[in-house]
N, CA, C and O atoms as CSV, one atom per row, in Angstrom:
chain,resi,resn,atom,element,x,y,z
A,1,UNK,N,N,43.488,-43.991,5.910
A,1,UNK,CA,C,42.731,-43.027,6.683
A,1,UNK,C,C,43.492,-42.741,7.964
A,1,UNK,O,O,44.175,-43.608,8.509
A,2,UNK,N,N,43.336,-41.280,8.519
A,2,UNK,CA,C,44.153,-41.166,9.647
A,2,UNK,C,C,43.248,-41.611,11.393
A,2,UNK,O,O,42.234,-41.014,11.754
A,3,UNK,N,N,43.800,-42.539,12.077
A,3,UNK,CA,C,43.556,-42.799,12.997
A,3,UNK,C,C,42.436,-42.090,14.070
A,3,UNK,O,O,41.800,-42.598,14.994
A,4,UNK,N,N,42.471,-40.758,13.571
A,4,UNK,CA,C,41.572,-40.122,14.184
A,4,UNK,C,C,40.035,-40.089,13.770
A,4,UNK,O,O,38.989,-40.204,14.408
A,5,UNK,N,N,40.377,-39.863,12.297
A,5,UNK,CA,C,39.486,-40.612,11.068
A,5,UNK,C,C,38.114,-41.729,11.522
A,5,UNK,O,O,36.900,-41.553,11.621
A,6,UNK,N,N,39.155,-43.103,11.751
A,6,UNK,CA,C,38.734,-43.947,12.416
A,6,UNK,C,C,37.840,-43.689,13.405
A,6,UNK,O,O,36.655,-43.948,13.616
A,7,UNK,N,N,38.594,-43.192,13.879
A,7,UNK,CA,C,38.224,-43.378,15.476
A,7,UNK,C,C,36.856,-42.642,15.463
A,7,UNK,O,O,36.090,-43.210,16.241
A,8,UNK,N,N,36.195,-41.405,14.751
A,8,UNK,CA,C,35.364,-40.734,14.787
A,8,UNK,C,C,34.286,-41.715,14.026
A,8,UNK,O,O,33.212,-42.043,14.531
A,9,UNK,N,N,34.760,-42.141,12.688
A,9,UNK,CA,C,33.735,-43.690,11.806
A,9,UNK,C,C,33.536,-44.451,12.954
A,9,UNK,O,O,32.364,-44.824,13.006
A,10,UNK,N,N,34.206,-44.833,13.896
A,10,UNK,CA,C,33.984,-46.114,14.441
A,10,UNK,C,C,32.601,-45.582,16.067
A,10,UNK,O,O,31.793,-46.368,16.563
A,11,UNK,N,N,32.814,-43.983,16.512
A,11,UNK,CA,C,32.038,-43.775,16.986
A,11,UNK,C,C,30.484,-43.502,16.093
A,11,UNK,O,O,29.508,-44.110,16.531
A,12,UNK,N,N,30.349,-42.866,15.230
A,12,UNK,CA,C,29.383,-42.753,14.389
A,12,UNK,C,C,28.507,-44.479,14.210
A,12,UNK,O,O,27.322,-44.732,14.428
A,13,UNK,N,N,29.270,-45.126,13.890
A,13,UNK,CA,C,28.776,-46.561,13.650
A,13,UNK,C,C,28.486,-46.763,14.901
A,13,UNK,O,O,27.407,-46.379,15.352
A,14,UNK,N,N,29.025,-47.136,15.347
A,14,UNK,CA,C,28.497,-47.863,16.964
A,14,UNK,C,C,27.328,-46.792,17.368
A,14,UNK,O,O,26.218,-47.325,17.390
A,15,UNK,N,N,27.330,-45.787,17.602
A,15,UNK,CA,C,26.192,-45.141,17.704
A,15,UNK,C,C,24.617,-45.314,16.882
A,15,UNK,O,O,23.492,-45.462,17.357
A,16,UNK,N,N,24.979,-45.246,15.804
A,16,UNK,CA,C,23.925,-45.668,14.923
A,16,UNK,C,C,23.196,-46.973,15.045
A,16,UNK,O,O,21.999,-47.077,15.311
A,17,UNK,N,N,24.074,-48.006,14.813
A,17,UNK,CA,C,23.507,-49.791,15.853
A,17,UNK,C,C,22.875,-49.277,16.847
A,17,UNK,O,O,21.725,-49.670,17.046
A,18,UNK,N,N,23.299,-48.545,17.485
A,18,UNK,CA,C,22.189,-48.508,19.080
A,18,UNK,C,C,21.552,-47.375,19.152
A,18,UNK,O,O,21.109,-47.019,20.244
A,19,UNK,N,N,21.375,-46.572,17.991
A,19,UNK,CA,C,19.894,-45.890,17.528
A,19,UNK,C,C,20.012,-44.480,18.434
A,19,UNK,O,O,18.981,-43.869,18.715
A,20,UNK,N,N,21.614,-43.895,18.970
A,20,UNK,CA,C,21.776,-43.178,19.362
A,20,UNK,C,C,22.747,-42.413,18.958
A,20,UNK,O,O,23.876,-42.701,18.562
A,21,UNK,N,N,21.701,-40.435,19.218
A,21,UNK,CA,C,22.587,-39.741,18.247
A,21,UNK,C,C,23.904,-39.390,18.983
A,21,UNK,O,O,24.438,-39.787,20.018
A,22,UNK,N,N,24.267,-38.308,17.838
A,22,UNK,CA,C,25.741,-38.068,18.663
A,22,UNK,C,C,24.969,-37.056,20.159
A,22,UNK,O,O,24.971,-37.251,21.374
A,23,UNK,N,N,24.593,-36.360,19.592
A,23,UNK,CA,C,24.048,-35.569,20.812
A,23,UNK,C,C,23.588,-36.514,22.267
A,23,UNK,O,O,24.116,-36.267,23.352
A,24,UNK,N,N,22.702,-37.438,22.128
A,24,UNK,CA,C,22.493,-38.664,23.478
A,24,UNK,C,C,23.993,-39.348,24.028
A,24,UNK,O,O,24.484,-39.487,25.148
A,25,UNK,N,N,24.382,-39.647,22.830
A,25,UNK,CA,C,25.570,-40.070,23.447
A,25,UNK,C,C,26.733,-38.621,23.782
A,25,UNK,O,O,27.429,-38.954,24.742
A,26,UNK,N,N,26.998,-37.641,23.448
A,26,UNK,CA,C,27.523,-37.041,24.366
A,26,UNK,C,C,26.701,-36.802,26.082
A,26,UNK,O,O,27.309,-36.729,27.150
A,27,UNK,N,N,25.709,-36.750,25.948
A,27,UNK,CA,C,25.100,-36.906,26.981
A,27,UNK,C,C,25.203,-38.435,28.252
A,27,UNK,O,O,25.482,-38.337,29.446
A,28,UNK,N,N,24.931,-39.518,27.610
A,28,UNK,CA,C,25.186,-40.762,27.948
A,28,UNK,C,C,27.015,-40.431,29.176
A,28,UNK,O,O,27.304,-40.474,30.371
A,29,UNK,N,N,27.957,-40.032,27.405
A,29,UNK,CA,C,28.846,-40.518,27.902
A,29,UNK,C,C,29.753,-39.650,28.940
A,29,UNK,O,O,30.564,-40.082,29.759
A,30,UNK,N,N,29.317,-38.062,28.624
A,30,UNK,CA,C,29.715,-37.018,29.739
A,30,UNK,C,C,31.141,-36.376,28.409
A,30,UNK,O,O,31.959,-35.476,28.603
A,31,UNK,N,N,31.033,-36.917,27.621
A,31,UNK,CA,C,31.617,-36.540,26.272
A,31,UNK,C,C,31.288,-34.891,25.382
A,31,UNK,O,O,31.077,-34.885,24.169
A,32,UNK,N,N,31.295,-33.995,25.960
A,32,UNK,CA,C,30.893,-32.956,25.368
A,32,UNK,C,C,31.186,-33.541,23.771
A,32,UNK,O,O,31.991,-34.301,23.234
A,33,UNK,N,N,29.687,-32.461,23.250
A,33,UNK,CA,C,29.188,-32.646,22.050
A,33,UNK,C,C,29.964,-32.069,20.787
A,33,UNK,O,O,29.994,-32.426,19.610
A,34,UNK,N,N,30.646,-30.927,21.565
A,34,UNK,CA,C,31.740,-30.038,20.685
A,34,UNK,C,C,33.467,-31.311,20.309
A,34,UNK,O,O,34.405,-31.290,19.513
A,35,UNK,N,N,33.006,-32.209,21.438
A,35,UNK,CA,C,34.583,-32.848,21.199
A,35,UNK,C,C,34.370,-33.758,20.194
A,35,UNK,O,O,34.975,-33.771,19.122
A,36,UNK,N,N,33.684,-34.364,20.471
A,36,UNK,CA,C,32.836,-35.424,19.347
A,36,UNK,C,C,33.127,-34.918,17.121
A,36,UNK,O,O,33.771,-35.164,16.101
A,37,UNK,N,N,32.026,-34.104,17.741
A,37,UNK,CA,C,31.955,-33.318,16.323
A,37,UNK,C,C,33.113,-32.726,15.803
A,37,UNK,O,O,33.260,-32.301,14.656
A,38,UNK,N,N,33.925,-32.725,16.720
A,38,UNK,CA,C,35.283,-31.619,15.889
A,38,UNK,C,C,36.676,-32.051,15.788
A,38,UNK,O,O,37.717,-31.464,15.490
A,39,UNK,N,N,36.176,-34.149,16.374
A,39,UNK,CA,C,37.243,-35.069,16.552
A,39,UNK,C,C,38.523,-35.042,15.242
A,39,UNK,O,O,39.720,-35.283,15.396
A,40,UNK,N,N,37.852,-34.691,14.040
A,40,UNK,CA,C,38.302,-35.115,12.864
A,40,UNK,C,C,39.626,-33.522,12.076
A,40,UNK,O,O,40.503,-33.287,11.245
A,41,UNK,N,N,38.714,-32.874,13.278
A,41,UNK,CA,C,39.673,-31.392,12.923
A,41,UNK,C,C,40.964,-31.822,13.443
A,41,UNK,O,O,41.842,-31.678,12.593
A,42,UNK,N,N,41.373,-32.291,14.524
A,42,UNK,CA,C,43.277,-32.593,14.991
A,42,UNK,C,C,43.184,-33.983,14.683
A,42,UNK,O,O,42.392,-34.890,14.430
A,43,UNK,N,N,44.714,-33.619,14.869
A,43,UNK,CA,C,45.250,-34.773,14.596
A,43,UNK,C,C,45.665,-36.070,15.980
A,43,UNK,O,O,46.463,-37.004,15.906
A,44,UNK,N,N,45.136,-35.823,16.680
A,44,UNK,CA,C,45.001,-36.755,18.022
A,44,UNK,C,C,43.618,-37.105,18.829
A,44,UNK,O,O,42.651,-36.799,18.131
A,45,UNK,N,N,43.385,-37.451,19.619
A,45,UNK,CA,C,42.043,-38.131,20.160
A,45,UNK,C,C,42.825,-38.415,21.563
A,45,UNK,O,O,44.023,-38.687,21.650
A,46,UNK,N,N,42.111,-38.324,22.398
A,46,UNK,CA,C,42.579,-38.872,24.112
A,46,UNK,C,C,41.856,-39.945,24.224
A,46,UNK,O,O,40.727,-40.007,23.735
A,47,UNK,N,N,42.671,-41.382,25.188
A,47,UNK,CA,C,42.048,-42.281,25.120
A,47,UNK,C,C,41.213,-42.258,26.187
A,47,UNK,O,O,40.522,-43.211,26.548
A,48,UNK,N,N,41.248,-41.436,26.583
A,48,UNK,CA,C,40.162,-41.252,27.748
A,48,UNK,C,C,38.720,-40.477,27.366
A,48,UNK,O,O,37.721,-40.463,28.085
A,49,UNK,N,N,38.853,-39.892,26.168
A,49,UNK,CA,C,37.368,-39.550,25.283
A,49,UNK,C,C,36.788,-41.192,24.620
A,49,UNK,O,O,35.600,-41.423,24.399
A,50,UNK,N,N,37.765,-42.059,24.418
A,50,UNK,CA,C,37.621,-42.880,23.649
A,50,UNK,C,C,36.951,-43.837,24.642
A,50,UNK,O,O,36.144,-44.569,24.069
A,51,UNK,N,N,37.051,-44.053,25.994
A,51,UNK,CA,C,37.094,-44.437,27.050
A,51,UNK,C,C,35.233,-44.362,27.746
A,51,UNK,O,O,34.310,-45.101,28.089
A,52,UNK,N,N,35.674,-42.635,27.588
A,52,UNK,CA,C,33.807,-42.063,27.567
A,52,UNK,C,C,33.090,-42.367,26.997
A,52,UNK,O,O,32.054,-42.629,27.608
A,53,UNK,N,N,33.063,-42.544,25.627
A,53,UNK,CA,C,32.170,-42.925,24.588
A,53,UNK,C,C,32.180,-44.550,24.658
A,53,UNK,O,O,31.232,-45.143,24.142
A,54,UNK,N,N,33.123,-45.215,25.220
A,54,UNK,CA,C,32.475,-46.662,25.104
A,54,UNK,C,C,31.373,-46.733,26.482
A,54,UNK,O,O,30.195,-47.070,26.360
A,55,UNK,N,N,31.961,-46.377,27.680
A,55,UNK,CA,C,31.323,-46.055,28.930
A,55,UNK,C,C,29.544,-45.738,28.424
A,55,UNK,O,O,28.528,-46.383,28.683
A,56,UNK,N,N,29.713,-44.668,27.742
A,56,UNK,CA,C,27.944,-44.217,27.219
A,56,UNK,C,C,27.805,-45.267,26.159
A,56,UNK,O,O,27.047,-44.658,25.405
A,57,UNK,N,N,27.964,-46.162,25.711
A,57,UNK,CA,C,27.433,-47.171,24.792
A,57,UNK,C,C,27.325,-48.332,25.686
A,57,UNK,O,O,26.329,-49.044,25.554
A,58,UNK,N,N,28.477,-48.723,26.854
A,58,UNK,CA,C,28.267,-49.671,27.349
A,58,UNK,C,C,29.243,-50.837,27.071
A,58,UNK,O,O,29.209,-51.909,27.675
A,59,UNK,N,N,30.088,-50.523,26.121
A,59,UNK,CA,C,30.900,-51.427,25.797
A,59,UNK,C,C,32.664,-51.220,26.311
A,59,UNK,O,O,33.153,-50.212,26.820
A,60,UNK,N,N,33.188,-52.203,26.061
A,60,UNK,CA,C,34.330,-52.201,26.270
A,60,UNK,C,C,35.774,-51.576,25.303
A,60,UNK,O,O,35.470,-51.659,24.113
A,61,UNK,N,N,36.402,-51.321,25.378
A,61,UNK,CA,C,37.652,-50.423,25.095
A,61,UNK,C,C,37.973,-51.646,23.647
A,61,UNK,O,O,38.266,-51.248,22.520
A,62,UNK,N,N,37.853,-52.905,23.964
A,62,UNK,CA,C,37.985,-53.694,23.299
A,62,UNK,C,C,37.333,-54.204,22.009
A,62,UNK,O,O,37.749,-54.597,20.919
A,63,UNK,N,N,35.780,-53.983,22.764
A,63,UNK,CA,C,34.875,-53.754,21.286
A,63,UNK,C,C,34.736,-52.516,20.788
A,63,UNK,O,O,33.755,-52.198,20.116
A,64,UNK,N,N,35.374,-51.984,20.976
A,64,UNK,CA,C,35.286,-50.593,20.531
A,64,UNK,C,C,36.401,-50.653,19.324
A,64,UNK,O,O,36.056,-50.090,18.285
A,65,UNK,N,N,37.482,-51.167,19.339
A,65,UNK,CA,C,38.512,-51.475,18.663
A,65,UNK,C,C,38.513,-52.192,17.382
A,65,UNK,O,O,39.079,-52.047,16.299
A,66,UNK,N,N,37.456,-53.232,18.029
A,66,UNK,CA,C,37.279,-54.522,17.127
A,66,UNK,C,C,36.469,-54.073,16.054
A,66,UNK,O,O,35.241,-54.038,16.137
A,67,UNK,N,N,37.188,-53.685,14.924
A,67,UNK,CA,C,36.405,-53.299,13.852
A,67,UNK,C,C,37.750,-52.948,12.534
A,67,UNK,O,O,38.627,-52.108,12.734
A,68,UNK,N,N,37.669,-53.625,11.476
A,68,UNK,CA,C,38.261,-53.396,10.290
A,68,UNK,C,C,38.988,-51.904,10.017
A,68,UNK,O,O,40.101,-51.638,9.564
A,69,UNK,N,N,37.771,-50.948,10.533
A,69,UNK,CA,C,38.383,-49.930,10.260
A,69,UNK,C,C,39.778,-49.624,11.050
A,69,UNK,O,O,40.386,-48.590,10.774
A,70,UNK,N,N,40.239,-50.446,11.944
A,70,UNK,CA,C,41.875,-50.087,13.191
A,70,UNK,C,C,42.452,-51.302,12.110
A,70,UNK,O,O,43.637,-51.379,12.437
A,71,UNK,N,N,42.281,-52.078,11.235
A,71,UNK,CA,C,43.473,-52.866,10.569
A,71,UNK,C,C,44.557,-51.897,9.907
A,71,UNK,O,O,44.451,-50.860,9.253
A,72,UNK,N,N,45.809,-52.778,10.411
A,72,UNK,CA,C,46.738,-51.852,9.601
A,72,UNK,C,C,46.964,-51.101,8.543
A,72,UNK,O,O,47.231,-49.909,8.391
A,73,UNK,N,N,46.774,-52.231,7.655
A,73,UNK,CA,C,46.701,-51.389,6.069
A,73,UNK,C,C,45.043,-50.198,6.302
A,73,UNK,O,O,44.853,-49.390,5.393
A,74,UNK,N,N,44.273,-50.211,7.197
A,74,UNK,CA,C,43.330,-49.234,7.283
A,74,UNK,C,C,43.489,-47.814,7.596
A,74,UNK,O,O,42.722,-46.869,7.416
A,75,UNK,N,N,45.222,-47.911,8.351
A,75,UNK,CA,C,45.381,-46.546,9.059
A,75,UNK,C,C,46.564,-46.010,8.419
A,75,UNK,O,O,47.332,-46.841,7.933
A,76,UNK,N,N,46.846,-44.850,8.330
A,76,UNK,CA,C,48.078,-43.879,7.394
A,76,UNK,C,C,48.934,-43.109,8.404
A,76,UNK,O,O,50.010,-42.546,8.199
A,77,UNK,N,N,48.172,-43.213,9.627
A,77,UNK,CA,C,49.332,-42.800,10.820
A,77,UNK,C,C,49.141,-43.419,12.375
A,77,UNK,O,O,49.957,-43.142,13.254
């Protein structure tokens, strides 16, 4: 899967555990709702969106990471 891929699964999940949609959490995180949703269209992500969205969950850059889906054999670029 491509990294960006990820990165959009891994916001979806974490959101869902804490019973918040994408819409609250663009709100939460100051993350416009259009960036979120349309993560999966390019091929890059800023780590500073990635940054926002832990900020509106509350967590760290680190648990944000920590998840199967960033293992190597998980990512194709």
């Amino acid at each position: 899967m491509r990294l960006v891929d990820a990165v959009y699964k891994r916001i979806v999940e974490l959101a869902k555990e804490r019973g918040v949609s994408i819409n609250a959490l663009a709100n939460l995180s100051g993350v416009p709702r259009p960036t979120i949703v349309t993560m999966t269209r390019s091929s890059t992500v800023k780590l500073s969106t990635i940054y926002g969205i832990c900020d509106g969950l509350n967590i760290t850059l680190q648990d944000f990471f920590a998840s199967p889906l960033f293992e190597r054999e998980n990512v194709t670029d």
